[in-house]
N, C-alpha and C positions, 0 to 999 in steps of 0.2 A: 504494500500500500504506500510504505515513504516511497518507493524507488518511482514509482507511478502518479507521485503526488494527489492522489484520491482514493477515498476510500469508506467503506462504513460499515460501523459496526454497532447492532442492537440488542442490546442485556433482555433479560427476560425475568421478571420479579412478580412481586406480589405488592397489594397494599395494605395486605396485614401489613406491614412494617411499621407502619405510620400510625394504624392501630393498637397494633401490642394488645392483641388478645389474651387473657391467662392460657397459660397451657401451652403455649407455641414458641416459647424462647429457643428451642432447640432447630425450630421450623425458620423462623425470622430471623436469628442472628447471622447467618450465610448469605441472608438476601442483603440485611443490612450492609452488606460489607459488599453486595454487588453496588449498592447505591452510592458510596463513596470512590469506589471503582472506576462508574462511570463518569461522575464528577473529576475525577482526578487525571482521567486518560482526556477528555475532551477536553484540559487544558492544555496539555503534554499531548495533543495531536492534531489539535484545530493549525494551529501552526503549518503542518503538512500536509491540510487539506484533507482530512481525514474525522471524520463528523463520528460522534459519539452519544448514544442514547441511552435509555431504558423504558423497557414496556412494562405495566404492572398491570400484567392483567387480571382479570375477575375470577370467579367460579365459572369454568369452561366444563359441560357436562359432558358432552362428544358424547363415544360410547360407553360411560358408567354409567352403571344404576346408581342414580342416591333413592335412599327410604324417600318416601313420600313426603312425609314431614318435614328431613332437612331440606328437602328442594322446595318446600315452600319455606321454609324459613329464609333459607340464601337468596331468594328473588323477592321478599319482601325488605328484606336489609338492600338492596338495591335500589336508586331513586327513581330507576327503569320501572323496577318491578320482577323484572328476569335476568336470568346468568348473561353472560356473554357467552357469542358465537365465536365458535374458534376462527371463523373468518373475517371478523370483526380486527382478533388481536393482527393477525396475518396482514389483512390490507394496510395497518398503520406501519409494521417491519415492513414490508414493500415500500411503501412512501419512505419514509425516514430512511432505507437503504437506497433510491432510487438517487437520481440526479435531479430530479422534482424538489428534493430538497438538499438547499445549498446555504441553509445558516442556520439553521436547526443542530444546536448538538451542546451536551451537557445535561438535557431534561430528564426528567421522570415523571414519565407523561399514565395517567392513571387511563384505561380500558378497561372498566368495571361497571360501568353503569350511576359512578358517584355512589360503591360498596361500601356501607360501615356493619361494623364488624356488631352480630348481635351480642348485644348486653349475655 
């Protein structure tokens, strides 16, 4: 990517971080460390044309099952009302990797539906 003077690269997280759920120190403290990652490379790479992100995406159900219950709970913690579609997170890494965008870099751009974490 330096030798080519362009480049991109898109982390991939969570917004539990932000939340700090009980129960998930073990789960969030790897992502937290993505988030400073990405902060720290997009300084140390903007320089070289090389753009640095991160995705925090939501509850992406694809092919699990959740109980019934928790997937209604997860889509009502959502300001949507529902998970995100995995094509959702996807088209943002496409944008943010593409050459469509050319100053975008350092974020942690939430793809959750505006998810807080239930009480």
């Amino acid at each position: 990517m330096r030798a080519n003077g362009w480049g991109r690269i898109a982390h991939l997280s969570s917004g539990l971080v932000e939340d700090g759920p009980p129960g998930a120190s073990a789960y969030v403290t790897p992502k937290a460390g993505l988030h400073g990652l990405t902060r720290t490379m997009s300084r140390e790479l903007a320089p070289a044309g090389i753009l640095t992100n991160l995705v925090m995406a939501g509850v992406v159900v694809g092919d699990r099952q959740l109980p019934e219950a928790m997937l209604q709970q997860v889509s009502a913690a959502a300001a949507t009302g529902r998970t995100t579609e995995a094509v959702e997170v996807a088209n943002l890494v496409v944008f943010l990797c593409s050459t469509a965008n050319g100053h975008i870099t350092g974020e942690l751009i939430r793809a959750d539906g505006h998810f807080l974490t239930p009480a």
